[in-house]
N, C-alpha and C positions, 0 to 999 in steps of 0.2 A: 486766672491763675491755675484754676482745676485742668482746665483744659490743656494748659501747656505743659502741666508734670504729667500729666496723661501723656502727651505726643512725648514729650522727652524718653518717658517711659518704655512707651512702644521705641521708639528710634533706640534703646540701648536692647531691648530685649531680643527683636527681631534679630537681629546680626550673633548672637549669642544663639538662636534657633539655627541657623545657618550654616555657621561654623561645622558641626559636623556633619552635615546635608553636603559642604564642598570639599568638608575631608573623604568622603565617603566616595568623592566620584574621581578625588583626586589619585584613590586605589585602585580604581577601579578602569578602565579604558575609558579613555576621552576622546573621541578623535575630536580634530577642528571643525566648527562648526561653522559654516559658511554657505550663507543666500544665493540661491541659484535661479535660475527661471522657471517659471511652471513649467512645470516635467509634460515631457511630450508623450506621445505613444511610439512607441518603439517596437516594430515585431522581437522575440525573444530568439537569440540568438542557441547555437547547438547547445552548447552548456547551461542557457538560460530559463528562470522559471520566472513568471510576474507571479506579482498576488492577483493579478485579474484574472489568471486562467487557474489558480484555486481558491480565490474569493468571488472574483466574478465584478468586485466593485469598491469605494476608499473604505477603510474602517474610520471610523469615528470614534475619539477617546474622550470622557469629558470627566476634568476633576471636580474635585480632587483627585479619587480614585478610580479605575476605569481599566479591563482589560478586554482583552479581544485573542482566543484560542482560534488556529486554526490550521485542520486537520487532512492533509494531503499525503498523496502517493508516489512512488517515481516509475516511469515506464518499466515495462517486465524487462524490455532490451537493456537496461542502463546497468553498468555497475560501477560504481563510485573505485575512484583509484585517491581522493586524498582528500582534502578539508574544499574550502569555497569561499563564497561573500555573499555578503547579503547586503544588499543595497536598498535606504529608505527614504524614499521621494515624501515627502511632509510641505503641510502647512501646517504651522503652531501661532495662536493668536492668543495672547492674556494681557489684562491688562495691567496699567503701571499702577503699584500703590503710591496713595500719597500719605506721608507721616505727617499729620497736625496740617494747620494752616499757610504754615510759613516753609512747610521743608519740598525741596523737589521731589518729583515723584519716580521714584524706586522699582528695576525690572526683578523680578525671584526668576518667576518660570517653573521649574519641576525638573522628573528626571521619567525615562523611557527604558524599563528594561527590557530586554529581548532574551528568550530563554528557547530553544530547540532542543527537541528529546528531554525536555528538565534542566540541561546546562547552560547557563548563563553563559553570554556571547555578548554582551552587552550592557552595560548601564550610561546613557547618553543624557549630559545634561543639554536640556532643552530651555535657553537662555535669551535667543533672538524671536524675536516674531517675524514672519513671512513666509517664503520657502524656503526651506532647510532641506541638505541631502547627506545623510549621514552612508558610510561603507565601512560594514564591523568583518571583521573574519572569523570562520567557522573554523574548527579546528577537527580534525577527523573524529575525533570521539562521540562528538557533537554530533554527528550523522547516523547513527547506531540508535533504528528505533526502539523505544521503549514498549510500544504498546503489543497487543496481541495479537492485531491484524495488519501489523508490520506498516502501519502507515507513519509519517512524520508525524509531529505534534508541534508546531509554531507558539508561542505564545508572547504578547508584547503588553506590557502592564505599565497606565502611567501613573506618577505619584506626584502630585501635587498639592502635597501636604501640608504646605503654607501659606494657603488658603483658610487655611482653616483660624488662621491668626491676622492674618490681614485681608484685608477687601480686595481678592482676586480671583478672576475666574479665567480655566484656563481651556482651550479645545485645542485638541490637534487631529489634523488628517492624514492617515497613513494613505497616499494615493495607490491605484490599482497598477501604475507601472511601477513601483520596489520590485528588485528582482533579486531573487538567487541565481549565482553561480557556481553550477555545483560541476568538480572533476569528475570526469566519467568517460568508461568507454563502451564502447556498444557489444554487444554480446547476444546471442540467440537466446530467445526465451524459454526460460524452463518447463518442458513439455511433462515434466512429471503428473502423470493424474489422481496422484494424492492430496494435490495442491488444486481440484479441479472446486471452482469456476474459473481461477488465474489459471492461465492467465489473459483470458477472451473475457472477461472481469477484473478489472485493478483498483477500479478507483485512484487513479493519479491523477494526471494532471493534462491528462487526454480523455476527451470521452468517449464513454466505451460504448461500443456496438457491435455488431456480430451478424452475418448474411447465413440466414438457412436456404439452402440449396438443397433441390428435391429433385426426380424425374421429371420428365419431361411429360409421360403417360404415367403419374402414380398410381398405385393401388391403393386402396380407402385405407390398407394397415399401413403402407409409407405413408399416406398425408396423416391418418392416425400420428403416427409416431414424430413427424415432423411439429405436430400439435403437441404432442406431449410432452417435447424438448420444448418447445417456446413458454409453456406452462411452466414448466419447470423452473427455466432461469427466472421468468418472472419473481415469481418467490421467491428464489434464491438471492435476486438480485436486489430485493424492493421494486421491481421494476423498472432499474437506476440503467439496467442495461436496456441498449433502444435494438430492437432486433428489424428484420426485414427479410423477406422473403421471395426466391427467385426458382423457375426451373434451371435445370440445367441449360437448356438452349437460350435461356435468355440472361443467361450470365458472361458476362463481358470481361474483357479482359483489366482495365483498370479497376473495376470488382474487386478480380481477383489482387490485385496490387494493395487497393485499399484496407480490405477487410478482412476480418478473423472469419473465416470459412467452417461452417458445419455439413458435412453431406451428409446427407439423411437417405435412404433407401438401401436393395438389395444389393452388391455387390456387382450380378450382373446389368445394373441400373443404371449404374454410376461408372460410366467408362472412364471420368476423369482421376478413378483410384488408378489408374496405369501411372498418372504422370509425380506419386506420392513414394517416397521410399519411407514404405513401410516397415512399421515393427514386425508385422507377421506378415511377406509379403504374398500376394495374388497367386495360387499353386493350381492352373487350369479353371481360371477365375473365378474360387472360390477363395474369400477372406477369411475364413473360421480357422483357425491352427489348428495345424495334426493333431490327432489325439484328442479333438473337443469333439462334441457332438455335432452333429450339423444342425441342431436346430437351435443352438447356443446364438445369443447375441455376441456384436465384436463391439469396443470402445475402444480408439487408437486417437494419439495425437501426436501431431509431426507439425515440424516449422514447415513452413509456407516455402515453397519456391519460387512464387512470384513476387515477397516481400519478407525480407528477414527478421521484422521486427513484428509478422505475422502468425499465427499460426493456424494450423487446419485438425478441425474435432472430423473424427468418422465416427459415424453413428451407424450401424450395418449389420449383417449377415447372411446369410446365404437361401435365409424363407423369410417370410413376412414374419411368423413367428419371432424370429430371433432380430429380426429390425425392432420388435415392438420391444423385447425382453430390454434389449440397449437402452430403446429413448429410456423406459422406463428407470433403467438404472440411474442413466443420466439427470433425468429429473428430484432423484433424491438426493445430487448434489455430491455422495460417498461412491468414490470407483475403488477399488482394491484392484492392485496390482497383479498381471498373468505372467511371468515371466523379463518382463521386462517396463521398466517405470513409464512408460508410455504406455502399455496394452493392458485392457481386462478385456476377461469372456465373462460374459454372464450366462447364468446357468438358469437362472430361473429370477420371478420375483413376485413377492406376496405384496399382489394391489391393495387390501384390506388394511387400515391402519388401524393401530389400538387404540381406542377412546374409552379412558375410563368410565363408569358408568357416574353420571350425573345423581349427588348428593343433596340431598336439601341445604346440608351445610359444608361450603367448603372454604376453607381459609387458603390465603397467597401460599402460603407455604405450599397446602396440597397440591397448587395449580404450578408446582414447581419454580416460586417466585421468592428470593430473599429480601434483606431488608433494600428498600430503594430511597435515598438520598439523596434530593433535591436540596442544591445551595446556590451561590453568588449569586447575587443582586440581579433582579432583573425576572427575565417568564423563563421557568422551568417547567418539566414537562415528564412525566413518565407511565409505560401502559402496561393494562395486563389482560391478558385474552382469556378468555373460557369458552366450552364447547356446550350450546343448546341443542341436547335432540331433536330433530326436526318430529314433526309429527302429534307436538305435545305446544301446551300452552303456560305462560305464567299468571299465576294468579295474583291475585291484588296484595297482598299481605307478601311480598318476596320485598327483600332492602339489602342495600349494602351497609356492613359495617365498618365504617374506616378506621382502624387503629393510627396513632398520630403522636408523634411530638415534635418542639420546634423551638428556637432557639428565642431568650429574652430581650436577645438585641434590634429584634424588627420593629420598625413602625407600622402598629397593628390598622392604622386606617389607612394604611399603604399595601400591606399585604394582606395575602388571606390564598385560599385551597378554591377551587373550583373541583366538580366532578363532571366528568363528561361517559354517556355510553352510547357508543358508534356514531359517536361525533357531534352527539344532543347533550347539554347540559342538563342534568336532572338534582344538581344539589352544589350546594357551596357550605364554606369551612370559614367562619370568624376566627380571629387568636387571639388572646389575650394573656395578661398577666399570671390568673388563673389557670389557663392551659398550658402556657410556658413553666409551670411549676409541675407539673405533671411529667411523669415520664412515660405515660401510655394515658391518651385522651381516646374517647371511643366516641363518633357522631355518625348518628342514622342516617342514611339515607335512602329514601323508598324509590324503588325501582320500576317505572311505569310498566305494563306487559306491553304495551304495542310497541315501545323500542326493541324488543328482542327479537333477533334475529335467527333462523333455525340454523345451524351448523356453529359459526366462527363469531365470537362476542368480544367487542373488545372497550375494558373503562380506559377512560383516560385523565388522571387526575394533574393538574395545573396549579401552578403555585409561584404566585408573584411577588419579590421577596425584595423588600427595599429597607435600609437602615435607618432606624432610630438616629444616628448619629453619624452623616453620613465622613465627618472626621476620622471615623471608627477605624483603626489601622484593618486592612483587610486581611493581613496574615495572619489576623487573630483566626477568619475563617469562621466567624459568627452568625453567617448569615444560612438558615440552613431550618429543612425540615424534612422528620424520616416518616417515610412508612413503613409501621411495621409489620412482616409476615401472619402476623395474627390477625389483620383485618380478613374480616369473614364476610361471603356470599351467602345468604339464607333464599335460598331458590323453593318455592313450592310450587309443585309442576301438577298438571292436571294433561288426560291425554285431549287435542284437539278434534272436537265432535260437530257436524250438522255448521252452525253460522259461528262456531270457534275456528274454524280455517282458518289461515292466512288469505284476504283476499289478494288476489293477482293485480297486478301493478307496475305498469312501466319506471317507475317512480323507486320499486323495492330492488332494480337491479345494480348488483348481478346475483343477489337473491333471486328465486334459491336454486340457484348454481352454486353456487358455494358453499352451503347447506350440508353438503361432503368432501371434506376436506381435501378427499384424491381426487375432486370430480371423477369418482366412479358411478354415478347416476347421472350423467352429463354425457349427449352425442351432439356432434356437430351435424349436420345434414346440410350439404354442398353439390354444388353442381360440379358434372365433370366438363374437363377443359376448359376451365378459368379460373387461370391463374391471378388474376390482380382478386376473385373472391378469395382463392386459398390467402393470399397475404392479409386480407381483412383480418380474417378465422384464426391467423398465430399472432397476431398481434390481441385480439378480441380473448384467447387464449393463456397470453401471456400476462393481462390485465387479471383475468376471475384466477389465474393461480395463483396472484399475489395475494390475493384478496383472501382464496380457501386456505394459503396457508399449510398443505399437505405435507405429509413426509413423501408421498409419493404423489404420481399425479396418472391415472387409470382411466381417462376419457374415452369415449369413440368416440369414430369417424365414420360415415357413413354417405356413399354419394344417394342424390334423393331419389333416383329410380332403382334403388336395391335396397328397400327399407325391411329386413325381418318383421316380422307381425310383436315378436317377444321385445324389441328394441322399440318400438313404436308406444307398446304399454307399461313398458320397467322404466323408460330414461325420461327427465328432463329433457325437452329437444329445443335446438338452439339453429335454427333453420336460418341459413343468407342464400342470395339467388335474385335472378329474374322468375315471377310463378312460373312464368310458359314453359322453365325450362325446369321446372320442379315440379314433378306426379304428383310426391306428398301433398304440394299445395293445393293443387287442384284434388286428391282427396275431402282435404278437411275446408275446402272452399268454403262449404255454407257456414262453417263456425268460426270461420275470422270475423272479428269485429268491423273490416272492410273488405267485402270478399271484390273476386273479379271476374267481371262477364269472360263467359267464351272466347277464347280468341285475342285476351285482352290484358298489356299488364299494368293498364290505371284502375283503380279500384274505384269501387261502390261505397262513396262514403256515407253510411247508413244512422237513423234517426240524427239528424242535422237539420238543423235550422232556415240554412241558408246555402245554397251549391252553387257552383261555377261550371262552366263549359271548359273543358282543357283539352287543348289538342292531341291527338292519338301518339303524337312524336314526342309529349312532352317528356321531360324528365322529372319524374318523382322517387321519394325514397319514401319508404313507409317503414314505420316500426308496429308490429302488432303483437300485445299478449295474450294468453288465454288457456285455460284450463283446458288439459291436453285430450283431446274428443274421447280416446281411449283409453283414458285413466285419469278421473275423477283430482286423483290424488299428486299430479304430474302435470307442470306448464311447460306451455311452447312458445317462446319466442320467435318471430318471426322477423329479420331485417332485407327486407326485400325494395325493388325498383326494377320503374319500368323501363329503364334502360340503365347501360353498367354502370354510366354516373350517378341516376339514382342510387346503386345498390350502394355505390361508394359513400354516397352522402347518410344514408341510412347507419352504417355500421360508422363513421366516422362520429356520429352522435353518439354510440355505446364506448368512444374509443377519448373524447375529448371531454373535460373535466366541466368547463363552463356547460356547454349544449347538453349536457349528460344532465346538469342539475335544473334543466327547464322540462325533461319528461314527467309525466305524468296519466294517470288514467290507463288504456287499454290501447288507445292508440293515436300513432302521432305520423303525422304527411312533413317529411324534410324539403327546403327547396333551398339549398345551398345552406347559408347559416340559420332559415329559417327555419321552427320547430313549433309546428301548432300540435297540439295535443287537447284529448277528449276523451271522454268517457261514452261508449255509443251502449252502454248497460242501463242507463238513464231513457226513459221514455219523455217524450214531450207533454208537458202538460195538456190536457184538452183546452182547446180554446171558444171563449163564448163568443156569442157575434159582436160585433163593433168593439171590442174587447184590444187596446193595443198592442201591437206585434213584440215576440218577445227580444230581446237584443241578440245580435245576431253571431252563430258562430258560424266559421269558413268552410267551405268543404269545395268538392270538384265533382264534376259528375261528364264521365267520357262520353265523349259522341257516340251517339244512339245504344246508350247503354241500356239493360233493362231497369226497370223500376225498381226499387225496393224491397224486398220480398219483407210482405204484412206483420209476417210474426219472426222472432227468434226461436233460436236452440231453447228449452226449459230449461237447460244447466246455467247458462249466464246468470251471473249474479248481480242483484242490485248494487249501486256503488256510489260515494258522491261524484258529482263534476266536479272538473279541475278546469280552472282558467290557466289559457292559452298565455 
């Protein structure tokens, strides 16, 4: 009898829950809701956007509650002339309630709102199970972004709230072909360079990329300068933008169709500035405008004539000097206007950047950071960087203070705070009822010294936030935890003496290259005429500038048989190449960790266990580091091979994220995806007689190389091995 006033129960109440759940959609846009076939792929038509080419893939919604933001751009060419559609390819699957024993079993479902720029375009009840293909229309308002970096903002929220009262569980798949339809007509891109990295940077719905093009015969301050732009957008970009790098003779004509064009060199370099109508044009082919000095940099940008939805950056001027002043401006991302919104000259530029001076204690706030609020359900994420002097060490007694509060509605064995610094976990955060009572919780956290990094420091604190009640309406917006500006860094620094160094390590790069934010203690040393090494060098470039983080970016460039003797003992050197065709290398031969015979560009892989015969033609890459012969205080990298596909493979390991994270030690032999790495600073144990062999690591040794030379440098330093 209990049981059946119970079902009776539930069967009158449910439908009384309801009731305003279908008034609600009854005001709201319904379209018909009707079973289609699994949605095909379909390429996107002129007007057309999938979610796959700004999601990439389905979203997945799962109730009760459950949304999914997401944040796209429209090409620079486009401009919208009226509203659109938006079309949603679904699979929706929940199951039937059943009321008591004897009643049939009953479909609810839920409801899907769809909001753009913040306006509701949609509240779709979600009633059928299978495939569902709903088409909502956009109305022009609805197109008018809201945010700051002018991109769309999608958002689809589902609600299925009535679960919560009967035994349903509901999923739906928003599949990767939904597509908007947006009115638009084509229009040249806005060359304005106040608006510079857009628009050779959009973040839409195309991926961005961009071809630097150089001389043919650079001079070390054009390939400089061509390094300093690639640095540049790196950071600018996140490294979101993919760059590549071409001379002029070996740039092709569907290139030019393709791609956003950067010329980089002297004016009389680049003969293809004839075929550009320029803002300031070509007067006895000088590019500087009357009245500027000649050793002024130029910055111009003009649509593309080989693709209108292109455009072409000139990076230039009339001495090497004023080619370098440009990239450099370029690189800090800010161009002010010369006359006309397409041109600057630059006049000059201070490579030094202001770093405050390092505090024992300094709080978010000091490091220029407000409160940051981390919310809805799920892994949140937010960072904050600080600058280590290089040359100095942290001592044991330094910790972070995390200032904190958080909201009472989490499920505390569900969530909780991690703390990450340069991507090591060194501390985690409980919550409780306790701490949710609090409106500022303070939790220590000690800060090891060997995560610190000289120059660029970055924490990263995590926080995974799930509800108590997962009924919990979500517009309440309960789910959430701040930090706040008053959590403090207590750094006590001591200067680095004698065995407090940094030991050298394949392992710490692009440490410490980065170490200076402009890379202004950073030269490149490159061979001339090889061009697929200069492409290695801007892409390897555009990696360590994301990384430093600069307002500016002040690198050299240097080819390796014109090395200054003051450049050799001031810079960090970052050396690519075949040896034979690098002096430097054959300089500091005896002090690589695998030097190479005369004549020879497979190396002597020295104190090793176990060596192999390799033939004279083979292709190796080698990675070497080491405290730089001429300053103590100064490492050199080395990404060298014995032939170009060596040298390819070698820098291709500084350039890919997996193969990057298997270096270690001093030095490491590439052979396609292979990456064996060692420490040749390790001496072999002595061995007694009959005593078993130790296990064995791989090495190479060229035909009729010489032996081993007995001893090393006395500077190498002891270090552990690293397994291969």
């Amino acid at each position: 009898m209990r049981k059946i006033t119970k079902a009776i129960s539930l069967f009158l109440v449910v439908p009384l829950l309801i009731l305003p759940f279908l008034a609600t959609h009854a005001q709201a846009q319904t379209p018909t809701v009707t079973p289609t076939p699994s949605p095909t792929s379909t390429p996107p038509g002129e007007n057309v956007i999938t979610l796959g080419q700004i999601w990439g893939k389905d979203i997945q919604l799962i109730g009760p509650y459950d949304a999914q933001t997401i944040l796209f751009g429209l090409p620079a060419d486009w401009r919208l002339t009226g509203g659109g559609t938006l079309q949603l390819d679904m699979t929706v699957s929940f199951n039937p309630v059943i009321l008591g024993e004897t009643y049939a079993p009953v479909s609810y479902g839920g409801t899907l709102t769809v909001l753009l720029n913040g306006n509701a375009i949609g509240i779709l009840p979600l009633n059928q199970v299978g495939k569902v293909s709903e088409r909502l229309t956009i109305p022009p308002q609805a197109l008018t972004p809201s945010r700051s970096d002018g991109r769309m903002e999608l958002k689809i929220f589902l609600d299925s709230g009535l679960t919560c009262y009967v035994n349903q569980q509901m999923n739906v798949f928003v599949h990767s072909s939904s597509r908007l339809a947006l009115e638009h007509e084509t229009v040249l891109p806005d060359t304005a360079l106040i608006h510079f990295p857009r628009p050779i940077f959009q973040q839409s719905i195309e991926p961005d990329s961009a071809l630097l093009v150089i001389p043919d015969d650079p001079t070390a301050e054009e390939l400089q300068s061509a390094l300093t732009v690639a640095s540049g957008l790196g950071n600018l970009t996140s490294s979101k933008l993919t760059l590549d790098l071409v001379t002029l003779g070996q740039l092709t004509e569907e290139q030019k169709a393709a791609e956003h064009l950067i010329l980089i060199g002297k004016a009389t370099s680049l003969p293809i500035l004839q075929e550009l109508s320029l803002p300031a044009p070509l007067q006895e082919g000088k590019v500087v405008p009357i009245g500027s000095d000649p050793q002024d940099g130029v910055v111009e940008m003009v649509n593309s004539p080989w693709n209108p939805a292109r455009v072409v950056l000139v990076v230039s001027g009339d001495s090497e000097e004023g080619v370098v002043k440009a990239a450099r401006a370029v690189s800090t991302g800010v161009l002010r206007p010369y006359r006309q919104p397409n041109l600057a000259v630059v006049e000059a530029v201070e490579e030094r950047q202001v770093i405050p001076p390092l505090t024992t204690e300094q709080t978010f706030a000091d490091l220029g950071y407000d409160r940051k609020l981390l919310s809805g359900r799920g892994i949140n994420a937010t960072t904050f960087k600080f600058y280590f002097p290089p040359g100095n060490m942290l001592t044991p007694d330094s910790f972070l203070e995390l200032a904190y509060a958080h909201s009472a509605l989490l499920d505390y064995e569900l969530s909780g705070l991690i703390v990450l610094l340069n991507g090591e976990p060194i501390g985690s955060v409980r919550l409780s009822d306790e701490s949710a009572s609090q409106s500022i919780n303070r939790a220590r956290i000690d800060i090891p010294p060997s995560l610190i990094l000289p120059g660029g420091n970055k924490i990263e604190i995590r926080a995974s936030l799930e509800p108590r009640d997962y009924c919990a309406d979500p517009n309440l917006e309960g789910l959430w935890i701040a930090i706040w500006p008053e959590s403090r860094l207590h750094l006590t620094v001591a200067p680095a003496v004698g065995e407090s160094l940094p030991k050298v390590s394949l392992a710490s790069y692009p440490s410490p290259f980065d170490a200076d934010p402009t890379l202004g203690s950073t030269a490149f040393v490159l061979p001339r005429e090889r061009p697929e090494v200069w492409r290695a060098a801007a892409k390897i470039a555009a990696y360590v500038g994301d990384h430093a983080n600069g307002a500016v970016t002040a690198l050299r460039v240097f080819y390796g048989d014109a090395m200054p003797e003051e450049v050799r003992r001031d810079y960090h050197l970052l050396i690519i190449g075949r040896p034979s065709e690098m002096p430097i290398v054959r300089e500091m031969n005896d002090a690589l960790p695998a030097p190479f015979p005369e004549g020879s560009d497979i190396a002597v892989e020295r104190n090793v266990q176990v060596s192999f015969r390799i033939p004279g033609d083979a292709s190796l890459g080698y990675l070497e580091v080491l405290p730089s012969p001429w300053n103590q205080e100064r490492v050199v990298l080395a990404a060298l091979g014995s032939t170009p596909e060596g040298v390819n493979w070698a820098t291709g390991v500084l350039l890919d994220s997996t193969l990057r994270a298997r270096l270690a030690g001093n030095l490491a032999v590439i052979t396609e995806d292979q990456v064996l790495t060692t420490d040749t600073r390790l001496r072999l144990p002595p061995q007694e007689t009959g005593a078993p062999a130790p296990s064995p690591l791989v090495t190479s040794t060229p035909p009729s190389a010489a032996p081993p030379p007995p001893t090393r440098p006395s500077w190498l330093l002891p270090a552990l091995i690293v397994s291969v």
